[in-house]
Structures are given as C-alpha cells and as structure tokens.
C-alpha positions as CSV (number, residue, x, y, z in Angstrom):
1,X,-24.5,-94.5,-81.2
2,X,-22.2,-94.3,-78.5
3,X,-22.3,-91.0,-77.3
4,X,-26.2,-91.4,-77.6
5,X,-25.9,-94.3,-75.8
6,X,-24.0,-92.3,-72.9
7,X,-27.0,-89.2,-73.1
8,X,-29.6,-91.8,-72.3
9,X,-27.9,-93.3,-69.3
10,X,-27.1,-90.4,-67.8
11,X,-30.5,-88.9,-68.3
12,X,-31.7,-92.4,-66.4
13,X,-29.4,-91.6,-63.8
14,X,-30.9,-88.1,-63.2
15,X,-34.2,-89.6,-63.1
16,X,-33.2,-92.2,-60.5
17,X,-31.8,-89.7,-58.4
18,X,-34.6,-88.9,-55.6
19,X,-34.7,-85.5,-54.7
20,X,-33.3,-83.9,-51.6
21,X,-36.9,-83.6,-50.1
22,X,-37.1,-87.7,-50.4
23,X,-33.6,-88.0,-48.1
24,X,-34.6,-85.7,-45.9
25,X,-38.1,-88.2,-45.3
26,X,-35.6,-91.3,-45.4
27,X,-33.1,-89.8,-42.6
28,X,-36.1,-88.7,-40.3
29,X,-37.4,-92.5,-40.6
30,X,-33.8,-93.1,-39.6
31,X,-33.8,-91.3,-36.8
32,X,-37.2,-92.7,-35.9
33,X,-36.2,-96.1,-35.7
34,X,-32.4,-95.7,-34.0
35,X,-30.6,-96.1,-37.2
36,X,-28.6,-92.8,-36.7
37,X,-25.5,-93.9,-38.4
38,X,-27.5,-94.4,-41.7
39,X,-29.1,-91.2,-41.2
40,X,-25.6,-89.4,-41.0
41,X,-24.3,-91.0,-44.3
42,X,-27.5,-89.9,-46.2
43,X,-26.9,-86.3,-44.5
44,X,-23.4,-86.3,-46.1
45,X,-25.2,-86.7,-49.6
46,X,-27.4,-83.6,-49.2
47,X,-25.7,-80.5,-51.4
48,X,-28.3,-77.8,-50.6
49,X,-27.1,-76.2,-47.8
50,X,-30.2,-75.1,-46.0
51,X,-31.5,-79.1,-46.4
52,X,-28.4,-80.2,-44.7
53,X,-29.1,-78.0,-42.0
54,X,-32.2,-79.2,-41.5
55,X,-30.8,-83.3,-41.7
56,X,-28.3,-82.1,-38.7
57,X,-31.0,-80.9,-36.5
58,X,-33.4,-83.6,-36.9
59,X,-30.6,-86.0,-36.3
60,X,-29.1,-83.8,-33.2
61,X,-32.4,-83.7,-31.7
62,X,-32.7,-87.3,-32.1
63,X,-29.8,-88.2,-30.5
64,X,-30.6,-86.0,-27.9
65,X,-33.9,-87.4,-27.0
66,X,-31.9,-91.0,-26.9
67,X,-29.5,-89.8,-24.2
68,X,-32.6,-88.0,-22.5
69,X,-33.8,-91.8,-22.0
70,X,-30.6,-93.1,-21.7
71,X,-29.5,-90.9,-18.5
72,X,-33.4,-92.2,-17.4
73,X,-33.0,-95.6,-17.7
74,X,-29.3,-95.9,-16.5
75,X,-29.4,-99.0,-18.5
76,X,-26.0,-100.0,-20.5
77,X,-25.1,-96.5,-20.3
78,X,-21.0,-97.0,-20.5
79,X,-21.3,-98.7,-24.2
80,X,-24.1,-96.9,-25.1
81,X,-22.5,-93.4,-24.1
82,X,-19.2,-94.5,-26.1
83,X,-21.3,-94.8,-29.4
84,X,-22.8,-92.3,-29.0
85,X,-20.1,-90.1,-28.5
86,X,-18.1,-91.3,-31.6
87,X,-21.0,-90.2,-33.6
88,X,-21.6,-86.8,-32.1
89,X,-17.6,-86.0,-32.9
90,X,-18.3,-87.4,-36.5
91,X,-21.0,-84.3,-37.2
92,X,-18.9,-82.1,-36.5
93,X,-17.4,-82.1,-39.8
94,X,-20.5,-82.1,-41.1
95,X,-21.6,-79.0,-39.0
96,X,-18.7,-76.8,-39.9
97,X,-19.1,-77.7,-43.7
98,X,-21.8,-75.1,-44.0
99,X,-20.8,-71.4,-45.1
100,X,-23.8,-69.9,-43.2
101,X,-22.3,-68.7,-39.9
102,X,-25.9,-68.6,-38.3
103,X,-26.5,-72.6,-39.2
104,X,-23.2,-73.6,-38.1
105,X,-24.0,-71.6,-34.9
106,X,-27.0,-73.0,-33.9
107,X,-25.4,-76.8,-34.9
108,X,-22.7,-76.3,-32.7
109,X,-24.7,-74.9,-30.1
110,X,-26.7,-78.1,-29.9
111,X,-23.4,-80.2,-30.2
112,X,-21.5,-78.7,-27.2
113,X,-25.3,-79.3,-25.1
114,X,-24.8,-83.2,-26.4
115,X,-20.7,-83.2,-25.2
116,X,-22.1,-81.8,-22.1
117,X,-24.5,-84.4,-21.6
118,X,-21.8,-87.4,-22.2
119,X,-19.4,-85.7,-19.8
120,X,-16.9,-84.3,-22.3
121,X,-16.2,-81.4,-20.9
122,X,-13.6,-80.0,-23.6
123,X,-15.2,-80.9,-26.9
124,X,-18.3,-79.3,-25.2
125,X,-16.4,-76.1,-24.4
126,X,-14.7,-76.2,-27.8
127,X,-18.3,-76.2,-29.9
128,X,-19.6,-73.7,-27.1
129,X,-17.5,-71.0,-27.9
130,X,-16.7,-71.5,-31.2
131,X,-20.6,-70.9,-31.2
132,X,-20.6,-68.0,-29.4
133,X,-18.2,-66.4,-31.8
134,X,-20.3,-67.2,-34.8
135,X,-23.4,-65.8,-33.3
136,X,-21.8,-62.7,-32.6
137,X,-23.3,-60.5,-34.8
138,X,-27.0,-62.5,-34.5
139,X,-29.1,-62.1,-30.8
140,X,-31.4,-64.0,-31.7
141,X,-28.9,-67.0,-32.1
142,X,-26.6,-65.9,-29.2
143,X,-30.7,-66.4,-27.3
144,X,-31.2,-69.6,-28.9
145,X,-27.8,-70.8,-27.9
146,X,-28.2,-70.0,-24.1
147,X,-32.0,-71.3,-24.4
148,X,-30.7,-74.6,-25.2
149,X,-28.3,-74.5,-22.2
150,X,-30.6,-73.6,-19.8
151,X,-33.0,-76.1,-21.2
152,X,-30.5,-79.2,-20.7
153,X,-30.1,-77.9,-16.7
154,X,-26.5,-76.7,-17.8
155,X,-26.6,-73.2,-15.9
156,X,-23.3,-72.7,-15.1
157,X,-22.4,-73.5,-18.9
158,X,-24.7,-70.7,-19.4
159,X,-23.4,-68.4,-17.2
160,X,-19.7,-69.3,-18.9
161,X,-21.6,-68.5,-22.7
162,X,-22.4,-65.4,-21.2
163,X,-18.9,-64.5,-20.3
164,X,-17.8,-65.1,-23.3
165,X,-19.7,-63.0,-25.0
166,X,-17.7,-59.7,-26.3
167,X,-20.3,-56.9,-26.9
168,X,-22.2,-56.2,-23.0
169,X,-24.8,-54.3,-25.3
170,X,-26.2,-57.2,-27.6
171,X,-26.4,-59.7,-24.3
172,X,-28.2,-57.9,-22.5
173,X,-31.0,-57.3,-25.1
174,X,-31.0,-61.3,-25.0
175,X,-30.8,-61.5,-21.4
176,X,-33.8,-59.5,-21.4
177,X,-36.2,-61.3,-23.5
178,X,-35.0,-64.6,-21.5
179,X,-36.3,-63.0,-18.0
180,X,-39.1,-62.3,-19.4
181,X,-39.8,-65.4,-21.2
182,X,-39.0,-67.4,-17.7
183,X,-41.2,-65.5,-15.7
184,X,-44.0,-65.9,-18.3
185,X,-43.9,-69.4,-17.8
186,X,-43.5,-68.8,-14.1
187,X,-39.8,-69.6,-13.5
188,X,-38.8,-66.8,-10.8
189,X,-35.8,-67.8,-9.8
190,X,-34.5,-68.2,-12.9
191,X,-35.7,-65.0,-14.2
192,X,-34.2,-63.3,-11.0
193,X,-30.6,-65.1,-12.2
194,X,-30.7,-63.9,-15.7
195,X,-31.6,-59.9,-13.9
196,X,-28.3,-60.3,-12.2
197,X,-26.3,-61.0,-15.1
198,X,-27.9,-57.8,-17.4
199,X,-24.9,-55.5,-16.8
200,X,-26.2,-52.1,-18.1
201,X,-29.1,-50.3,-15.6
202,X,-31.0,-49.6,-19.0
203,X,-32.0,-52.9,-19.5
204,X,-31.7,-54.5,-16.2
205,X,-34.7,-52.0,-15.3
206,X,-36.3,-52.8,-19.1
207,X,-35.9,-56.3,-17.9
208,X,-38.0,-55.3,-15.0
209,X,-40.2,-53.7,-16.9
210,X,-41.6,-56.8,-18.7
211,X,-41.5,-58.6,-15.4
212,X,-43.9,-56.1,-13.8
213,X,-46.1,-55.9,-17.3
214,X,-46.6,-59.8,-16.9
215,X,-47.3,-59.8,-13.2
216,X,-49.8,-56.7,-13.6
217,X,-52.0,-59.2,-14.9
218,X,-52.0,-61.1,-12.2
219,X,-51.0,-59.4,-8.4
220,X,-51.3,-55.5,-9.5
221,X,-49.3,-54.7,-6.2
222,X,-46.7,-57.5,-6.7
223,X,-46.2,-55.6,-10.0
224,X,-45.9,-51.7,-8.4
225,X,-43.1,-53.3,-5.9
226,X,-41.5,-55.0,-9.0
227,X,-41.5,-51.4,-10.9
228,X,-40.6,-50.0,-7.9
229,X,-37.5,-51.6,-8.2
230,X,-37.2,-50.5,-11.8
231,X,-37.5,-46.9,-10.7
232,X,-34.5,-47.4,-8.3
233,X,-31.9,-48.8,-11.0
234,X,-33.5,-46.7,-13.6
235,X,-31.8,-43.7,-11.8
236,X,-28.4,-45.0,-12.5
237,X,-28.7,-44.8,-16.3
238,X,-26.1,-41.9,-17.2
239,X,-27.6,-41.1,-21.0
240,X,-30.1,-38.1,-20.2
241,X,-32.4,-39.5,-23.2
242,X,-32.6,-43.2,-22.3
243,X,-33.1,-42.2,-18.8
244,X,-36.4,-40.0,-20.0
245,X,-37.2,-43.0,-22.4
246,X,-37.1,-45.4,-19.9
247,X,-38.8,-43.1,-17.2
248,X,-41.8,-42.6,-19.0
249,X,-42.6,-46.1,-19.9
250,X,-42.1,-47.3,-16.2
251,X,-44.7,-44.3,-15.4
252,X,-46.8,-44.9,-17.9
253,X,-47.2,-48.7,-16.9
254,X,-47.4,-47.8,-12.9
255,X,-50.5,-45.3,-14.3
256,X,-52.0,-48.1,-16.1
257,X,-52.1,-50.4,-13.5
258,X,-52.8,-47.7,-11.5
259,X,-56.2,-46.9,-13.7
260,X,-54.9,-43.5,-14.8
261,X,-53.8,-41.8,-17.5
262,X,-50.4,-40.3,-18.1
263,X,-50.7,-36.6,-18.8
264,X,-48.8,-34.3,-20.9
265,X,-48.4,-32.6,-18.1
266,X,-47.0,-35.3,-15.9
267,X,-44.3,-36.3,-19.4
268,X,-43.0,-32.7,-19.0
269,X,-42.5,-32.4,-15.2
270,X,-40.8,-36.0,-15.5
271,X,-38.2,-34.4,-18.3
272,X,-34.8,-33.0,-17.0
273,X,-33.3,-30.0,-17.4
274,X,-30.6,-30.6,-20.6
275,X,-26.9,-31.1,-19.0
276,X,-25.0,-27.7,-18.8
C-alpha cells in the first residue's frame, strides 16, 4: 500500500500544480499592484523558456513605467532608486538563464535602458553590448534594441550601440527602416541623425528614398528636393548593378510624383555601359 500510497500523492501534487499560464496571470497582478519582488520569485519558477521570457518583460516594463513616475515625481527618489536598482541587477541572472540568444538580447537590451535610467553607467554599458553581440546575426533585434534607446531619450547611448556594431552592412538596413519610421511620425531631426550615421551611399540614398515616398504624400516638391538629394549620393555607389537598381527606383518615384510613367525607353538610356 505504500508505494500506492506514494502514486496517489504525487498524482495530487501534479494536480495542485497551476499551470504556467496561471503564474504568468499571478506575476502580471504583481506587477500591477508594486509587488515586483514577488513577481520575480514566481518568474524563477517558470521552466518553459518562451513563458519566462514573457514574465521578464512584463516585469521589466513594469519597473520601467515606476521609474518613469519616479523621475516625474522626484519624490523619495534616493531610497526608491537603491531598491530598485538591487532588483534590476537580480534579473540579470534570470535574463542570461535563457538559451535563446534573441530573448536574452532583447532582455538585456531593456536592462541596460533601466541601468541607464538609475545612473549606472557601467552595468548599463555591460548589458548594452553584451546585447549588441547577441543580436548580431538578427536586424530586427539590433532595431529593437536601438528603438528602445532612442525611446528612453538615451541618443548618445544609441549612437555608442551603433558603434559597436561589427557588420556596417546589417546596420545600415536597420538604420534605414528607423529614418523612415521617425519621419513617418514626423520626427525630422531625428530622422536626419539616423541619415548621417548610414555609412554605405546605397542605403543612405534608400534611406532617402522612403523619406521622399512618405513626404510625396504630403509636399510633392518637398519630396523632388528630398530625391534630389538621393540622386546626388546615389552617384557614389561603386557596384554598377546596385547603382542601376537604385537609379531606377529613385526615377521611377520622381515620375510618379511627377504624374508620368517610366518608359522602357527611359530604363535603358538610364543603364551604363558594362565596366571594360
């Protein structure tokens, strides 16, 4: 009857125990009400590594939000900022226990933001570029990643993500979709910034590209002077092919917004002669 006994109880046990779902309901509560040290300990009983992702954003984001209104209120900010601190260095064990390289990434991305924001320079720096270094094979993290800097007001840490990152190529494909995103939302300047930092012509002028495809639908002569400039760094692409490429989509948008079509004729007389 013993070992029976045992099968029964441990059969309760397994009964008892909530699912994963049910702790990741409890820790958002958690977070809800302020109780982010509860929050963490439940995080720490999560196996399922996608779930545990999940329980380190929502409580990142929380704690984000309270230093947010914190920095606000400039109420017991000393004390406050000291706890806070203490449990932002405790996830990062928790952050680096996860195999997938993109979901430690994007934790540590949002952990060097929050060391950032509670003036700890190094352990900021640390999780920056040991983030940037995970990402480095993912542009849609190394995007998210400087999204969140920018976000926070920490340009110059962005500009020092984008410095460290080793392949030119993949940046600047993020760097483009960020211009365009900023100018979308009407952010110039910012836009302008990220333009500077696109190091190849290719996709400094793509960049532009997007920029005068957004503004055609507003100012349609704000958008020739903005293609205009395209035109001008486009010329400085060495690669024979990409330069065609890129040649005939900044003609084919000036047409457009032009109200003509692009012939066949005008594609061939835009093609160079093949190098000697």
């Amino acid at each position: 009857m013993g070992k029976l006994d045992e099968f029964f109880k441990s059969l309760g046990e397994k009964r008892r125990k909530r699912s994963e779902l049910d702790v990741l309901e409890e820790i958002e509560g958690l977070t809800g009400i302020g109780e982010i040290n509860r929050a963490v300990e439940l995080a720490e009983e999560i196996e399922t590594e996608s779930n545990r992702f999940l329980a380190l954003r929502i409580i990142l984001r929380s704690i984000m939000k309270k230093l947010v209104e914190l920095r606000r209120s400039e109420k017991g900010m000393d004390s406050e900022f000291e706890y806070i601190r203490e449990t932002v260095k405790a996830l990062i064990p928790l952050a680096n226990s996860l195999i997938n390289p993109r979901y430690r990434a994007i934790l540590l991305g949002d952990l060097a933001v929050l060391f950032y924001y509670l003036n700890d320079e190094l352990n900021g720096d640390i999780a920056l570029r040991t983030a940037i270094n995970l990402a480095k094979d993912s542009a849609d993290i190394l995007r998210d990643i400087l999204m969140g800097l920018v976000n926070a007001g920490l340009l110059r840490k962005a500009g020092y993500a984008m410095k460290m990152v080793r392949e030119p190529e993949k940046l600047d494909v993020v760097l483009v979709h960020l211009a365009e995103m900023f100018y979308r939302t009407g952010d110039v300047h910012r836009a302008r910034l990220i333009i500077d930092h696109i190091s190849s012509p290719f996709h400094r002028a793509m960049a532009l590209y997007y920029l005068a495809e957004v503004e055609g639908e507003r100012n349609r002569e704000k958008a020739l002077k903005i293609l205009d400039e395209a035109f001008k760094i486009a010329d400085d692409v060495e690669d024979p092919d990409a330069r065609f490429e890129l040649m005939l989509k900044l003609y084919d948008l000036k047409y457009t917004l032009l109200g003509r079509a692009l012939t066949l004729e005008d594609i061939l007389s835009r093609r160079e002669a093949p190098p000697q």
